[in-house]
C-alpha positions as CSV (number, residue, x, y, z in Angstrom):
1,X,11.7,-10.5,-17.4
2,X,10.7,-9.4,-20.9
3,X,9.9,-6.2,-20.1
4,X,13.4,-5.8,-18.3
5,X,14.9,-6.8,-21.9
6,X,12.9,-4.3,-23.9
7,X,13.2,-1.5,-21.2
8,X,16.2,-1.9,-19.1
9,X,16.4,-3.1,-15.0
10,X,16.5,0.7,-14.2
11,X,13.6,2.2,-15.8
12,X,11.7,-1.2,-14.9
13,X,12.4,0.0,-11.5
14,X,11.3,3.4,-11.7
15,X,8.0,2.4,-13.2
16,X,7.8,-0.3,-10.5
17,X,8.1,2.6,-8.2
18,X,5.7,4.8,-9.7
19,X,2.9,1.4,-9.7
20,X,3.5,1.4,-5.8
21,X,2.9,5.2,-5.7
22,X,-0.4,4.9,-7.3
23,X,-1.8,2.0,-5.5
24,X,-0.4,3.7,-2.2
25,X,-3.0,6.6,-3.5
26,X,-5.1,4.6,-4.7
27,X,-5.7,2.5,-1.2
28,X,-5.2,6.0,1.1
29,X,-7.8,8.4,-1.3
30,X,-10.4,5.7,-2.8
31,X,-10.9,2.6,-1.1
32,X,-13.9,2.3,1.0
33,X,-13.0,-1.2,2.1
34,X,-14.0,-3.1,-0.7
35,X,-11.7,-1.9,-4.0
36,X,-8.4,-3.1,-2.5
37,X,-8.2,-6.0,-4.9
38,X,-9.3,-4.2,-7.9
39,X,-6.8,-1.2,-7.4
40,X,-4.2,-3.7,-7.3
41,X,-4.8,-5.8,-10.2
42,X,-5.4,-2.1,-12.3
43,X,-2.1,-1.1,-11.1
44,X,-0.2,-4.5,-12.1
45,X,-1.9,-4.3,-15.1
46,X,-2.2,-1.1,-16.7
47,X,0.5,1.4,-17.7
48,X,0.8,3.9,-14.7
49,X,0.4,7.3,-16.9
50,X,-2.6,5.8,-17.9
51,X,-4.2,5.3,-14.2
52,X,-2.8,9.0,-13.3
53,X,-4.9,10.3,-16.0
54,X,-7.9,8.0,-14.9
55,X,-7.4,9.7,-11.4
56,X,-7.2,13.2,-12.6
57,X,-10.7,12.5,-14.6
58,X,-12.4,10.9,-11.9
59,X,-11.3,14.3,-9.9
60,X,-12.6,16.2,-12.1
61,X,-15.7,14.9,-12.1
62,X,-16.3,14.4,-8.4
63,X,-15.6,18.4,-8.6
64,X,-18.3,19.0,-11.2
65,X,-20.8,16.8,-9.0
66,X,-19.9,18.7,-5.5
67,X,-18.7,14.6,-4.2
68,X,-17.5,15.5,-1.1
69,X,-13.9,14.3,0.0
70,X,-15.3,12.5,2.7
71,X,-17.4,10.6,1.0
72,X,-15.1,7.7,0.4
73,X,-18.2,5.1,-1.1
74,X,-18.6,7.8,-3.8
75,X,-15.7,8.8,-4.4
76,X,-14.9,4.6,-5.2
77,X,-17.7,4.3,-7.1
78,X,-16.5,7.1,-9.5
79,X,-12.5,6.0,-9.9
80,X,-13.9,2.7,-10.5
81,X,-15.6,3.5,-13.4
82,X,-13.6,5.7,-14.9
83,X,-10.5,3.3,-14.2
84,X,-12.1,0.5,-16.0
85,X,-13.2,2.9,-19.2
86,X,-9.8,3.6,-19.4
87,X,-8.8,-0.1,-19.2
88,X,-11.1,-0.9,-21.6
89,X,-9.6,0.8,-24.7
90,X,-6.5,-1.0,-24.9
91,X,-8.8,-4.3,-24.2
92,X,-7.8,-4.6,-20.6
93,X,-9.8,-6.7,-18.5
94,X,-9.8,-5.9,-14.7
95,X,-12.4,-8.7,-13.6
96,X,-11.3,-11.0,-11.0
97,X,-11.6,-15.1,-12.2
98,X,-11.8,-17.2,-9.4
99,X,-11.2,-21.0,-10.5
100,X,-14.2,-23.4,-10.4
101,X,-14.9,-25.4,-7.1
């Protein structure tokens, strides 16, 4: 709701939108089975230009290292860590907390 008030209901949409674009890519390109949960919480949490560019680097680098597309494991393992270096400089935290038993 506050970022309705500082934004607007239409542009909230719109970058509601683009979130469900990037996890949509982010589920059909990069997950290997076992990402699902950390695409999702990266694209609730951090600002969608930001994950674009992440993508785009991780590309880049699965290009410099001959990854091949199929190679979905890889190509995880790469987005991952690129994702949460990109996360990490405006001190967002990615990790799952599960509550104690």
């Amino acid at each position: 709701m506050q970022r309705i008030g500082q934004v607007g209901l239409n542009k909230w949409l719109r970058e509601q939108n683009k979130r469900r674009q990037i996890l949509e890519s982010l589920l059909a390109d990069y997950n290997e089975g076992r990402s699902c949960s950390f695409y999702c919480v990266a694209s609730a949490l951090m600002p969608p230009d930001s994950i674009e560019e992440a993508m785009n680097r991780a590309n880049e680098i699965m290009v410099n290292n001959e990854v091949d597309d199929s190679d979905m494991k890889a190509k995880a393992k790469i987005l991952r860590s690129v994702i949460e270096d990109f996360a990490s400089k405006p001190g967002i935290d990615l990790k799952l907390r599960r509550k104690p038993k």
